[in-house]
Backbone as JSON, one array per atom type, in Angstrom:
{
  "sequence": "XXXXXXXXXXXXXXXXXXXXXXXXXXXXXXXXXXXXXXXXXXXXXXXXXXXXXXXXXXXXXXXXXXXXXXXXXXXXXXXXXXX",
  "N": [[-3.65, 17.62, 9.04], [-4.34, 15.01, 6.69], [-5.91, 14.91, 3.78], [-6.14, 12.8, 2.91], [-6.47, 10.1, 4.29], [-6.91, 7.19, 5.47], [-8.7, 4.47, 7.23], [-6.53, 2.31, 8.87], [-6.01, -1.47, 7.91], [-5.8, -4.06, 9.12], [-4.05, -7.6, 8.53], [-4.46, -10.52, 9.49], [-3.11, -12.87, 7.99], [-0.27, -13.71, 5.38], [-1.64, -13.88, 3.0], [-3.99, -12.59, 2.87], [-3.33, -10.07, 3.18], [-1.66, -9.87, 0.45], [-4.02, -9.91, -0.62], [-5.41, -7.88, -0.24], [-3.5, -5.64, -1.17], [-3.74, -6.49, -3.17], [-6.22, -5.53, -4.33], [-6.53, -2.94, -3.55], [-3.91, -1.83, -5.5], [-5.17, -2.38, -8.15], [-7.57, -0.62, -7.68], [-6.2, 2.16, -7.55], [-4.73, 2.17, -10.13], [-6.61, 2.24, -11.76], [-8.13, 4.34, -10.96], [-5.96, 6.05, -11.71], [-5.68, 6.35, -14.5], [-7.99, 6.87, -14.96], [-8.68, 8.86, -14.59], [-5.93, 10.36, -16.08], [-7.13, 9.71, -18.57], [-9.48, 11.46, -19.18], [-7.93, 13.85, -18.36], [-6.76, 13.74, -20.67], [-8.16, 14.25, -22.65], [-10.26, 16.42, -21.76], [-9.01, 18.14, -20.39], [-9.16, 18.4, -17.75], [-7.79, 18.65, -14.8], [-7.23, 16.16, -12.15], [-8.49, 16.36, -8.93], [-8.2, 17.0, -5.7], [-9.24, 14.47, -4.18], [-9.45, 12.93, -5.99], [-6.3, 12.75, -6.66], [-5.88, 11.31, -4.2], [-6.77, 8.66, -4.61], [-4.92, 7.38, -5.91], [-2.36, 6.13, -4.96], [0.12, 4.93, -3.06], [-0.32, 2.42, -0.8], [-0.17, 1.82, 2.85], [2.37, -0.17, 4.08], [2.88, -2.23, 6.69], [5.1, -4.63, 8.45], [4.93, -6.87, 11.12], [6.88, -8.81, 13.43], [6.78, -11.1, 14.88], [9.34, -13.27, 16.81], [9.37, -16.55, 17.62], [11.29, -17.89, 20.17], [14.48, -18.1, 19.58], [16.29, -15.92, 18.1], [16.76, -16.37, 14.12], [19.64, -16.26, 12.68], [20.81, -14.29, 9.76], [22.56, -14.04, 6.93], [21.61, -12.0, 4.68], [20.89, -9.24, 3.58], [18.9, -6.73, 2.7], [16.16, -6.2, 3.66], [16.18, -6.96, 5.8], [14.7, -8.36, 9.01], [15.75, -7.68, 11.78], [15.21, -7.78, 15.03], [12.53, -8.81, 17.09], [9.51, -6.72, 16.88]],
  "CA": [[-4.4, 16.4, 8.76], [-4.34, 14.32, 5.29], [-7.12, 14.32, 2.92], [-5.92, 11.21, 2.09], [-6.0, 8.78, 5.59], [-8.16, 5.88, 5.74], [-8.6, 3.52, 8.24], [-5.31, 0.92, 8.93], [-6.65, -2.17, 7.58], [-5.02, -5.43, 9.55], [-4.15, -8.31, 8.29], [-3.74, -11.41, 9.87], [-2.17, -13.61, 6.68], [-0.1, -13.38, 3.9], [-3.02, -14.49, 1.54], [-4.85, -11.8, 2.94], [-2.58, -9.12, 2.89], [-1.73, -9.63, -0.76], [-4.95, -9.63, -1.18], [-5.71, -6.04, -0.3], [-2.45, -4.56, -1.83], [-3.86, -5.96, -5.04], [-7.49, -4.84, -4.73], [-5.67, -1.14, -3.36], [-3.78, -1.8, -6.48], [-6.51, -2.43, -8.89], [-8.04, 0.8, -7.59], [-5.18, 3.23, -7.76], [-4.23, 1.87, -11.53], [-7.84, 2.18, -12.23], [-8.06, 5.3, -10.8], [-4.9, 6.93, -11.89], [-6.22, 5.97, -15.86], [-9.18, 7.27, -15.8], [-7.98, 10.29, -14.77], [-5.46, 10.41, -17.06], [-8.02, 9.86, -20.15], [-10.03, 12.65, -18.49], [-7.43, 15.01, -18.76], [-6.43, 14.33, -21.93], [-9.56, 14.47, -23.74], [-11.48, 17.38, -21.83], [-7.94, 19.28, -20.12], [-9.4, 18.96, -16.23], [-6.77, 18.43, -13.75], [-8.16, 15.38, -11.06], [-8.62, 17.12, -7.92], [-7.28, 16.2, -4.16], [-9.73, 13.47, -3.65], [-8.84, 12.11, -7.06], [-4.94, 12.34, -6.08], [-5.64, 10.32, -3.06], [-6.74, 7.49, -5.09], [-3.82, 6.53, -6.86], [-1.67, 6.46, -4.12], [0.79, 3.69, -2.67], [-0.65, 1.73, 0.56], [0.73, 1.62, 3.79], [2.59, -1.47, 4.18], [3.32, -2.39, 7.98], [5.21, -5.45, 8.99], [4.88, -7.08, 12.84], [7.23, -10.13, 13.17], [6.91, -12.02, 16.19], [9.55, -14.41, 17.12], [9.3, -17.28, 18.37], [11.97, -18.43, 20.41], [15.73, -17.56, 19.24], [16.16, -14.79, 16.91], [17.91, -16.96, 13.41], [20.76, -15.79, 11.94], [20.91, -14.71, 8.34], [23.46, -13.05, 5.77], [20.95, -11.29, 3.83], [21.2, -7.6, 3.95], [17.77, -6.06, 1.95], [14.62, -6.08, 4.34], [16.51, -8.17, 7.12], [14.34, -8.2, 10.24], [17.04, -7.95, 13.01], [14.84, -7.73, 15.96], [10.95, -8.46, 16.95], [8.9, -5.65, 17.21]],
  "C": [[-4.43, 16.16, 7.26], [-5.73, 14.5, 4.93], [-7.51, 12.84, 3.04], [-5.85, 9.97, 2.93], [-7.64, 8.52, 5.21], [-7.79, 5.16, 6.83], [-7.51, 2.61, 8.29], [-6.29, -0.14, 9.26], [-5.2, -3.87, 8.08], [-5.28, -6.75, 8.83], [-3.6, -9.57, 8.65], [-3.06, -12.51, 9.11], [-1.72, -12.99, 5.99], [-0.69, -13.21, 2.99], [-3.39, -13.0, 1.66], [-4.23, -10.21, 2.98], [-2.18, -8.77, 1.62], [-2.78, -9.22, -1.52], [-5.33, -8.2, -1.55], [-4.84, -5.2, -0.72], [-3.38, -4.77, -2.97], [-4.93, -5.48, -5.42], [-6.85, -3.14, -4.55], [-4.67, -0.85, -5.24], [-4.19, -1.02, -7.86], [-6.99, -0.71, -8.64], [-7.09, 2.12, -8.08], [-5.23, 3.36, -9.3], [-5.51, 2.49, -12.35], [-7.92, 3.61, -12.21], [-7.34, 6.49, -11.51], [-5.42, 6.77, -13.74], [-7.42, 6.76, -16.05], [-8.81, 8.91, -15.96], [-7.15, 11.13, -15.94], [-6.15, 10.48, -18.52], [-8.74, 11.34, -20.0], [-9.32, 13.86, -18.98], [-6.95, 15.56, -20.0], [-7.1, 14.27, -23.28], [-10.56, 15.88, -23.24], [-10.38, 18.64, -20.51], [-7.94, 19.09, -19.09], [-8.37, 17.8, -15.36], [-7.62, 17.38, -13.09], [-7.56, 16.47, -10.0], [-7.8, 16.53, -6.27], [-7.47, 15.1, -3.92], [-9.78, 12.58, -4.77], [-7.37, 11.93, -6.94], [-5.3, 11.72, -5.15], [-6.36, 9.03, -3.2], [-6.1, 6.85, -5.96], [-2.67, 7.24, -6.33], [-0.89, 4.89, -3.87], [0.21, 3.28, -1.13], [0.39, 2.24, 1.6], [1.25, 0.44, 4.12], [3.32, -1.49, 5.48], [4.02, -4.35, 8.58], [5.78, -5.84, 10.32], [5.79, -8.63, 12.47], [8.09, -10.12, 14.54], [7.64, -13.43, 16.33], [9.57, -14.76, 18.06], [10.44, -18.02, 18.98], [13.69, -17.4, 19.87], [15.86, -16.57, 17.58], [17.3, -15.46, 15.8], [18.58, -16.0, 12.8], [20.52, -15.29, 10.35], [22.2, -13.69, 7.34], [22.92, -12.23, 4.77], [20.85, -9.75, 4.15], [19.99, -7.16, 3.65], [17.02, -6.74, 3.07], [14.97, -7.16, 5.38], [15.82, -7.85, 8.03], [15.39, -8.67, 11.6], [16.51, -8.87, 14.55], [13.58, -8.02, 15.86], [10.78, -7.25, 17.28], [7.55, -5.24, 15.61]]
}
């Protein structure tokens, strides 16, 4: 088992999905800084539950089509299939 699991946080928009990368973001950056000053003003390592806040998200995408699956020539992050 992870230290480091949180709850999977759904999102039904784009809007709202960006949203929470960039507050998850925000935190990590935030996180991972202070730390960093921390260590290099008073030596102390951050601990487990300080590594598991300046971490990368889970990013999950669901893509439901509708109708005929389009065509495309794009190779990088092509969705072939739904699921």
């Amino acid at each position: 088992m992870s230290l480091c699991s949180d709850d999977f946080v759904v999102a039904t928009t784009a809007e709202e999905a960006v949203d929470r990368l960039a507050a998850l973001h925000q935190q990590a950056t935030s996180a991972l800084s202070q730390a960093l000053k921390r260590y290099l003003k008073e030596r102390v390592k951050p601990d487990a539950a300080q590594h598991c806040l300046f971490r990368y998200p889970e990013l999950r995408l669901t893509y439901l089509c509708q109708g005929e699956v389009p065509t495309t020539v794009r190779a990088y992050a092509k969705v072939q299939v739904p699921g």
